[in-house]
N, C-alpha and C positions, 0 to 999 in steps of 0.2 A: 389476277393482279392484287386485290382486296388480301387474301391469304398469303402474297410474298410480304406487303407491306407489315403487314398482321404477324410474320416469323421476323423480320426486319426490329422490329418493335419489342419484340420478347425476345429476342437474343443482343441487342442494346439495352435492355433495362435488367435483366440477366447479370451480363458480364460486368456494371456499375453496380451491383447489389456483392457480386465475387470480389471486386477490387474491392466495397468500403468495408469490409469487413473487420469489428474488432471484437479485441477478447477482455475479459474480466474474470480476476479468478481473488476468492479470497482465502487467507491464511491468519492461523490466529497462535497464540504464543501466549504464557501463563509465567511470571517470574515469584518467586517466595521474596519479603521486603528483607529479611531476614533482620528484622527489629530497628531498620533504616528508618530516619526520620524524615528524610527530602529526597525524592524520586527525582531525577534530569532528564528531562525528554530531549533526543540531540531526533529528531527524525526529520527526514526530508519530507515535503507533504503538508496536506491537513490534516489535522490534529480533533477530531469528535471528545472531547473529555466528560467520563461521567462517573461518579461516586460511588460504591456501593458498601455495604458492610460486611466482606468478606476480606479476610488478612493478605490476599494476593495481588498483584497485579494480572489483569489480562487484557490482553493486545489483540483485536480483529485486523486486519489488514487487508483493504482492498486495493489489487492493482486492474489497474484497464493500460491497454493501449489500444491505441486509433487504429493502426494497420500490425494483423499477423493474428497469432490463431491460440486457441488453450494452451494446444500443444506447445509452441512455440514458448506460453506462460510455465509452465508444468517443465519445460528443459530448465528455464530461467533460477524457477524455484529447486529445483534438484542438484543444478550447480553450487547453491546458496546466495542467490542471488537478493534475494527477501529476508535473511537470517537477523535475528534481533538479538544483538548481546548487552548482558546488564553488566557493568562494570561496578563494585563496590570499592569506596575509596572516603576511609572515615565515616559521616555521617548520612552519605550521598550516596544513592547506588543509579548510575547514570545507564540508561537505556539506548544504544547504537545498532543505526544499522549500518554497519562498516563499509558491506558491498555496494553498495549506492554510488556510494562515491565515485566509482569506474562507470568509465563512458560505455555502452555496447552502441554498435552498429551492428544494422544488419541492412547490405546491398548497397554501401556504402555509405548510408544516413543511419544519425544520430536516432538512436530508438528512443521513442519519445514515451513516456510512463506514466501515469498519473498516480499518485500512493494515497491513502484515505485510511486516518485510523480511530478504530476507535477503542478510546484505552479507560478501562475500568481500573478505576484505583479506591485504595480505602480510605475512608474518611478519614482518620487522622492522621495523614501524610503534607507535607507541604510537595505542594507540586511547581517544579524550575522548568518551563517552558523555552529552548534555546532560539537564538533567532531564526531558522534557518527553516521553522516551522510555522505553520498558521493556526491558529487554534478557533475553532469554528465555536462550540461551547463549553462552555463552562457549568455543569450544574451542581454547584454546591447549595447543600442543605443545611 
């Protein structure tokens, strides 16, 4: 009896460890300012912002969701689901991630996403933070 409740026990704590299962995968992305004087950040998410003294910008990108799997991350990004385009426009070169903006489902619920970035820029850039993101730090020196 001790050993059914004992299998009872590990195949309910089992099958709640297989259902909460989530993924995290990160992606990272490199733009030239191309002698731009104010970078636009449009990104959905929070925003990690940190300084360095290198002439490029570069973008880490972390996605997690709560339920589904790499795999499931790894189709997401292979579609371009993550793709981050810089747009120059005058003195501005505005940074988007376009595909965001489309809803996925998957099993008939809205796929929930969490996005985390963190974005190295050069110091003598003016950096336009849009609303639509949270900017977590700021380390200018």
């Amino acid at each position: 009896m001790t050993n059914k409740i004992a299998s009872i026990v590990f195949l309910l704590a089992l099958s709640l460890t297989v259902a909460a299962q989530s993924a995290e995968k990160t992606f990272s992305k490199s733009f030239n300012t191309d002698g731009k004087g104010t970078i636009s950040l449009d990104l959905p998410g929070v925003i990690d912002l940190k300084v360095w003294d290198n002439p490029t910008i570069r973008i880490g990108i972390t996605v997690s969701i709560p339920t589904g799997s790499e795999a499931m991350l790894g189709e997401l990004a292979n579609i371009g689901r993550y793709n981050l385009v810089a747009t120059p426009k005058g003195d501005v070169l505005t940074i988007q991630a376009p595909n965001m903006q489309k809803q996925i489902r998957v099993k008939g619920q809205e796929l929930r996403e969490t996005l985390t970035y963190v974005v190295f820029v050069p110091k003598d850039l003016t950096i336009d933070i849009l609303p639509n993101a949270e900017t977590v730090a700021a380390n200018r020196k």
